[in-house]
TIDOSE-617295 format. One record per residue: residue in one letter; x, y negated, z negated of N, C-alpha, C, O in turn. Coordinates in steps of 0.05 Angstrom, whole numbers, plus 32768, in hexadecimal, padded with zeros to 4 digits. Atoms other than C-alpha are relative to their C-alpha. Last residue first. Example, Ala and Ser with C-alpha at 12.3 -4.5 7.8 and 13.67 -1.06 7.14 Angstrom:
S7FF080188001811180157F717FF17FEA7FF27FFB7FD47FEE A80128018800080F6805A7F6480127FE8800080277FE87FF3 
END
This chain:
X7FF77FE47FFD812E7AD175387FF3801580007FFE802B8003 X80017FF47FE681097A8D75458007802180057FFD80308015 X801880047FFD81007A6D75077FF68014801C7FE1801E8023 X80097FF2801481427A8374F17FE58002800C7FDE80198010 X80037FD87FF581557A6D75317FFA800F7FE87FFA80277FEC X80097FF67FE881397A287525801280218007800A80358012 X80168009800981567A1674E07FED800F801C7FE380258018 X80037FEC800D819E7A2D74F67FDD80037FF67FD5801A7FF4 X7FF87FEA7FED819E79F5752B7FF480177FF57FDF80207FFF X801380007FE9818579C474FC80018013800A7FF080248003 X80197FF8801281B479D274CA7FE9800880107FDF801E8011 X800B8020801581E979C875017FF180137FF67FED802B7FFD X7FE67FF78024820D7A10751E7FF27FE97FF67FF67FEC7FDD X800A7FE5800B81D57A0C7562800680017FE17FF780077FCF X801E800E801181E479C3756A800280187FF7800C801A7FE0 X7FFE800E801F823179DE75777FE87FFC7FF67FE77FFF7FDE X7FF97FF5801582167A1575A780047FF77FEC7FFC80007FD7 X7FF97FE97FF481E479EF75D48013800F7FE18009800F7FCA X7FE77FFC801B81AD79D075C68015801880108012802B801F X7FF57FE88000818C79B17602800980027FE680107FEF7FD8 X801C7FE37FF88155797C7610800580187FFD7FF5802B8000 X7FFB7FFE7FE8818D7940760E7FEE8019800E7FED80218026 X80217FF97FEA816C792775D680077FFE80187FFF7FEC8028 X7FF7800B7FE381B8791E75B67FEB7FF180137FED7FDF8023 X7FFB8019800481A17936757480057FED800E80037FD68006 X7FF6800F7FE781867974758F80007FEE7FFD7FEF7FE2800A X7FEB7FF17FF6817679A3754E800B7FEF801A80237FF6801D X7FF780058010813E797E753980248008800A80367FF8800E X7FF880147FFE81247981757980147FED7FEB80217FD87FEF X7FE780117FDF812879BF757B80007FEB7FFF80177FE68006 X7FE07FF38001810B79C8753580117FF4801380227FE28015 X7FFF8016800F80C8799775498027800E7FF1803B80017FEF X7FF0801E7FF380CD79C2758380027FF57FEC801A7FF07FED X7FEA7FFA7FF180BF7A05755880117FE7801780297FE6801C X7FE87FFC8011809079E37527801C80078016802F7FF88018 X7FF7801B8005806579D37563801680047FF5802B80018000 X7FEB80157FEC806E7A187584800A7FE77FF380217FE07FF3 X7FD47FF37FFE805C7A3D753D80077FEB801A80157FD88015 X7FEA8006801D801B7A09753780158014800A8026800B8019 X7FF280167FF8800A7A17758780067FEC7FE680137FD87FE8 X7FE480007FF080107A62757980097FE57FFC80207FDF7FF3 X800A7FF27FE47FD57A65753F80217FFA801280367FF48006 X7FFA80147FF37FF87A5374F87FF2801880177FF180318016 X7FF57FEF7FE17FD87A7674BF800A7FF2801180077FDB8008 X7FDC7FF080087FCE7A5B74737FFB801880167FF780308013 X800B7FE480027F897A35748B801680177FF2800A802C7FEB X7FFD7FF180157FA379F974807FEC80137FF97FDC80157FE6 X801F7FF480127F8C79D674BB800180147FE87FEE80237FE4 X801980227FFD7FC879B274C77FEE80027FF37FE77FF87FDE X80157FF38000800279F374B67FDE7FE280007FD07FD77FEF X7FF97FF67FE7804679E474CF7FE080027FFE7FD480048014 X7FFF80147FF6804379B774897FF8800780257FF17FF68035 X801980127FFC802A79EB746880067FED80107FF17FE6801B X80157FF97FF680597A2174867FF27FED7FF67FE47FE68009 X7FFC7FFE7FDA809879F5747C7FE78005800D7FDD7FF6801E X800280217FF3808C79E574397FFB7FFB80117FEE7FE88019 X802380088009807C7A36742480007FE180037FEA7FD87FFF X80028006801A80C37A3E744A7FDC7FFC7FFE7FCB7FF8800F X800E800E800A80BF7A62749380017FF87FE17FFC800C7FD3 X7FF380117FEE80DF7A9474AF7FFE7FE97FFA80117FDB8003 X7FE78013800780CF7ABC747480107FF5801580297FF68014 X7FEC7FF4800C80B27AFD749680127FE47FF3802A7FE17FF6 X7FF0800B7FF3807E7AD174C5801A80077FF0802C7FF77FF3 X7FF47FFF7FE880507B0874BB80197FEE800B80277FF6801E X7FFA7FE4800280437AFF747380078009801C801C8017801A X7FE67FFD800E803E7AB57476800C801F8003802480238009 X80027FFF802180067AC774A580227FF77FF780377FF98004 X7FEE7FF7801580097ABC74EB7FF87FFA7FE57FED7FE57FDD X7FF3801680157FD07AAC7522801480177FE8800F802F7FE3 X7FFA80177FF17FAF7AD17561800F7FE27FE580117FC97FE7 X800F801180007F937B07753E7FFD7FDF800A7FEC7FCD8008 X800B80037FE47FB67B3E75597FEA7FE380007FDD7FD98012 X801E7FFF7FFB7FC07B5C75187FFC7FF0801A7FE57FF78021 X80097FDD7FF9800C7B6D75287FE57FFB7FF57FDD80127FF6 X801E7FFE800680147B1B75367FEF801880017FDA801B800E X7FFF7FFA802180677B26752C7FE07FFC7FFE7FD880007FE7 X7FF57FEC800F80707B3675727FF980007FEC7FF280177FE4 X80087FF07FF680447B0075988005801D7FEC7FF2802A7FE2 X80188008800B80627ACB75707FF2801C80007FEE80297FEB X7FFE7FF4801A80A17AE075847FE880027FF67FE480177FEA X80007FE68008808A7ADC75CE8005800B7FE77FFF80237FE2 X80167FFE7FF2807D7A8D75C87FF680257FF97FE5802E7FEA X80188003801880B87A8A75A07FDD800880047FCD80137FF5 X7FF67FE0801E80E37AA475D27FE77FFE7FEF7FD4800C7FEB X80057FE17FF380B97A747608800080177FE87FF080257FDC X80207FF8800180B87A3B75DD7FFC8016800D7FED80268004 X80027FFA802381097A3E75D57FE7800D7FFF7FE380247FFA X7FFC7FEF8009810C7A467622800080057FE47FFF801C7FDC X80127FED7FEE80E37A0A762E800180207FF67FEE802E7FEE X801C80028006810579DD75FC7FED801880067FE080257FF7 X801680158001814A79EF76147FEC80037FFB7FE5801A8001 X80168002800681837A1376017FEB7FEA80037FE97FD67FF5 X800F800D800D81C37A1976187FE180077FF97FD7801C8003 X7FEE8008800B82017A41763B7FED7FE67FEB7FFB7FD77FDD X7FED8018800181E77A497673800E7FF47FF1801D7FE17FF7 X7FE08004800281D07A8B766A80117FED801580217FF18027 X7FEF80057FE8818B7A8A7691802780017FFC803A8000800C X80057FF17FE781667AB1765E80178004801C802380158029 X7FF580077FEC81817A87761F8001801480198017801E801F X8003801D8005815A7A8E75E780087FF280197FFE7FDD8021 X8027800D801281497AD375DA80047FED800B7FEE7FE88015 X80157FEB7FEF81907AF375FB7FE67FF37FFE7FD87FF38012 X8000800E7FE781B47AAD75DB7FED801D801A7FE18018802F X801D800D7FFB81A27AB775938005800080277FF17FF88033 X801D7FFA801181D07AE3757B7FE27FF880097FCB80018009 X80097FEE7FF7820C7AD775B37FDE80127FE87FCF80247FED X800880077FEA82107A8775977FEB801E800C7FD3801E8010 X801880167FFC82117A9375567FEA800180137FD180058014 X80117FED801682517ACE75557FE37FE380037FE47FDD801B X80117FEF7FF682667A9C75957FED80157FF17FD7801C7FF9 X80117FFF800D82717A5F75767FF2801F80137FDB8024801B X80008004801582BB7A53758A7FE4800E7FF17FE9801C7FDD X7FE97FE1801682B27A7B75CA800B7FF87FE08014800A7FD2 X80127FDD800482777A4D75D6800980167FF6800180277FE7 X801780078015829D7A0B75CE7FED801C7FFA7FE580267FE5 X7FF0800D801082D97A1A75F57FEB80047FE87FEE80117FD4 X7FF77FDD800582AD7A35762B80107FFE7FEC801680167FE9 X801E7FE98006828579F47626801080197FFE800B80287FEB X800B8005802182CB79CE76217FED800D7FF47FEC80147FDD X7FE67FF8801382ED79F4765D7FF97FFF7FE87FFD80117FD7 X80097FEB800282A679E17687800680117FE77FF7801D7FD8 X80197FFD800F82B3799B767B7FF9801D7FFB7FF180237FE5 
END
């Protein structure tokens, strides 16, 4: 089992080594829920240079389609506060974890899905 994960990682490693400092703390070799919301949690943090406790289209640098943000967006205010970006951001992971085993690891990562969430995340 191990052989295949290391198998699997050194195939996808340009992917894998991009996101996995941000994403993957404990370097195991996956990603879970927790740690996604975390990164994201602190991204948030970074890109809200007014301090106002929510994102603009203009802050979220095109992470986001104008489909994406209304739909990410309830109260259509055109901002998301954190716990709009978190949702969106599981509703990704989850997208991304076809298995719903709670992890992505490197192949989910390379799916549409996959790619869909670290855009969102980078």
């Amino acid at each position: 089992m191990l052989v295949s994960v290391g198998l699997l990682l050194m195939g996808s490693a340009p992917v894998w080594s991009q996101v996995s400092q941000r994403l993957d703390p404990d370097k195991d070799g996956t990603i879970d829920l927790s740690e996604a919301k975390n990164a994201a949690s602190k991204l948030f943090d970074r890109l809200d240079r007014d301090h106002d406790g929510t994102l603009d289209k203009r802050e979220l640098r095109g992470r986001l389609s104008a489909k994406d943000f209304a739909a990410a967006d309830p109260d259509n205010d055109g901002t998301l506060d954190k716990n709009e970006f978190l949702a969106i951001v599981e509703k990704r992971f989850k997208a991304a974890d076809p298995d719903n085993e709670g992890t992505i690891d490197a192949k989910e990562l390379k799916s549409a899905a996959g790619r869909s969430l670290t855009r969102l995340v980078k």
